[in-house]
N, C-alpha and C positions, 0 to 999 in steps of 0.2 A: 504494500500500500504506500509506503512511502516513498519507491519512487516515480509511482502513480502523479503523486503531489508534485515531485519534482520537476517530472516532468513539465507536469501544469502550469506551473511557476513561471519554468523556462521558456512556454509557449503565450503565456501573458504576457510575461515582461517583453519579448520578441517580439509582439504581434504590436506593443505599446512604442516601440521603437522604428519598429518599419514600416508603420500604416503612415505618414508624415512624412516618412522620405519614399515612398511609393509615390501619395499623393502630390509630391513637388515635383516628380518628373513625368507625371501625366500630359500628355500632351494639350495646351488649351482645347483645341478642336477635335479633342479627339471624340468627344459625344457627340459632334455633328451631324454625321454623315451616316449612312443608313446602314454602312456596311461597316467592318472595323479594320483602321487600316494597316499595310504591311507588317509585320512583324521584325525583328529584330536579325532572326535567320531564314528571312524567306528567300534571301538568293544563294542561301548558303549550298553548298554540295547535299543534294538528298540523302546522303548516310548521317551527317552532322545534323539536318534537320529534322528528321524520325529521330534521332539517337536524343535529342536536346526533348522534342514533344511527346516522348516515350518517359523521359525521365520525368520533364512535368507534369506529367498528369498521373507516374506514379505518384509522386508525393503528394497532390491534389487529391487523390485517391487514400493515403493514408492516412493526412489532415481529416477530411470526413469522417472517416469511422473514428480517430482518435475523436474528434468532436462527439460522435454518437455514446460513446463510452464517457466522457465527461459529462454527457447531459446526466448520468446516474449517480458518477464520482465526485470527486472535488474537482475543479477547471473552468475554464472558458469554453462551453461546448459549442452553444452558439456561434462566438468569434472564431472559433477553432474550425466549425463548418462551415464558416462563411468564406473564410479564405483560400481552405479547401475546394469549394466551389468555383471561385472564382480562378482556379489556378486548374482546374477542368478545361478541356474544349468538347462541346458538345453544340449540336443546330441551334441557332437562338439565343445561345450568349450575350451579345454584342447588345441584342438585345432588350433582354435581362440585365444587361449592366445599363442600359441606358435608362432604363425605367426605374432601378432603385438608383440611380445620381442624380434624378428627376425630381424625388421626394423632395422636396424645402428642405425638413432638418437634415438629411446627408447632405446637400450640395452645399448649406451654409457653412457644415463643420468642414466638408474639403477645402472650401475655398479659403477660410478659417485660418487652413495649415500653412496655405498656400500664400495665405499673404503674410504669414508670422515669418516668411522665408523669402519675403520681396519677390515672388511669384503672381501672374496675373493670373485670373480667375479663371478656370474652366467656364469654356460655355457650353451648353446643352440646350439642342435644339425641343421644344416639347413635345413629349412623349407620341401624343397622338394625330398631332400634324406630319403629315408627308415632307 
């Protein structure tokens, strides 16, 4: 059980550290557009880029269930699954993440971050407009 906890610990104080420096290098426009754009290895050699999206979405895959297990245990399950999620590729993503940075209280606290770091605000086109 204890290093259940530890764990836990490790994955708060983590997730408290890297949601703010995630959020600072989001790109402004990247909610814009209907589609989500290039990735970081999309021109890379297709063995480096299977090998990179094989490895994400194991650990996306392992954050979830770790999240599932903390909703019972001591943890973050929630945040734990949420990031989990979001570190998934699966149809419709893109989005799903546009629609919850859509919500007022998430986009205030990104932008929040964004500006405690002299970053300009994300913009996000509304959800249900074309």
């Amino acid at each position: 059980m204890a290093w259940i906890a530890a764990i836990s610990c490790v994955l708060f104080v983590g997730c408290l550290l890297i949601a703010p420096w995630l959020a600072v290098r989001i790109p402004v426009d990247y909610f814009v557009g209907r589609r989500r754009p290039r990735t970081l290895f999309a021109d890379r050699h297709p063995v480096l880029r299977w090998t990179g999206l094989v490895i994400k979405n194991l650990i996306g895959g392992v954050l979830v269930l770790a999240g599932l297990v903390m909703l019972v245990l001591p943890g973050q399950g929630l945040l734990t699954m949420l990031v989990g999620i979001l570190m998934l590729n699966f149809p419709g993503k893109h989005r799903l993440e546009r629609r919850l940075v859509s919500i007022p209280a998430v986009l205030k606290s990104i932008n929040w971050m964004r500006q405690r770091s002299g970053v300009e605000p994300i913009r996000v086109r509304s959800f249900g407009r074309p």
